[in-house]
C-alpha positions in Angstrom: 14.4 0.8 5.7 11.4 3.1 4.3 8.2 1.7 2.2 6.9 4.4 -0.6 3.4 4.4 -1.9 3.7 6.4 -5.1 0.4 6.9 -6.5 -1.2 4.0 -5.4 -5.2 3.3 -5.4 -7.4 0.3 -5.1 -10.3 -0.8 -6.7 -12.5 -3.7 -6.7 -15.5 -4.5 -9.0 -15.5 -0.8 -9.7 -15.4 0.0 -6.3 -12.7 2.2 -5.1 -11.1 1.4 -2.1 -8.3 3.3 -2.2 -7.7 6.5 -3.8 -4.5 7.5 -5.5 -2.6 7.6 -2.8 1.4 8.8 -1.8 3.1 7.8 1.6 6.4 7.3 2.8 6.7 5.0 6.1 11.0 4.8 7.5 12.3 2.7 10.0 12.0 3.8 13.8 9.3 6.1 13.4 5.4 5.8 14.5 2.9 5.4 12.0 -1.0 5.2 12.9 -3.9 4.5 10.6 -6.8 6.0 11.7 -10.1 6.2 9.4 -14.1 4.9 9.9 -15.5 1.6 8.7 -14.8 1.2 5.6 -12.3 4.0 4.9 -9.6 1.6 3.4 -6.9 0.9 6.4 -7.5 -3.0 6.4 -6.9 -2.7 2.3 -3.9 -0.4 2.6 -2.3 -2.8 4.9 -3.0 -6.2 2.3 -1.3 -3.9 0.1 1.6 -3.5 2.4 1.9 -7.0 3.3 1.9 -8.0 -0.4 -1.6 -9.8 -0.5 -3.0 -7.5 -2.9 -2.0 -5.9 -5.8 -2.7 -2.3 -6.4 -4.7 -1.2 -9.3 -2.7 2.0 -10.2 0.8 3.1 -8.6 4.2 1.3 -7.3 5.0 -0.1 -4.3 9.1 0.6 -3.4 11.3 -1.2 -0.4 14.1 0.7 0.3 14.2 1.4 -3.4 13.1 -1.9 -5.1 9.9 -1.9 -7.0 8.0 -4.6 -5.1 4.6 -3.8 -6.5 3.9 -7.4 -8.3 6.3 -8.9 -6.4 5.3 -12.6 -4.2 4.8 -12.1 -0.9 7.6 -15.2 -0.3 10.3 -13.2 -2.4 9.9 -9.7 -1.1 
């Protein structure tokens, strides 16, 4: 099972959040997101969970664009 970021970013009210952003996470390895207050882990991982959308970039699961996808039917 792996989850691609492929360019993702997030903004809000012109804000950025999240910068364009590539990452590749695989099953049965050890991720860690590390980063100050306000650095963007807590929206990275609404983004992961399917409670946001991002504003540019595609979301994949194990190879199925999931990006504006319901969190019920991923």
């Amino acid at each position: 099972m792996t989850l691609v970021f492929e360019g993702v970013s997030k903004s809000i009210n012109g804000q950025t959040h999240i910068y364009p952003t590539d990452l590749t996470l695989q099953k049965g390895t050890m991720n860690v997101l590390l980063g100050a207050t306000t650095s963007g882990k807590t929206s990275l991982m609404r983004l992961m969970a399917g409670l946001d959308v991002p504003t540019t970039g595609r979301l994949l699961w194990n190879g199925e664009d999931v990006t504006g996808m319901r969190v019920q039917d991923r």
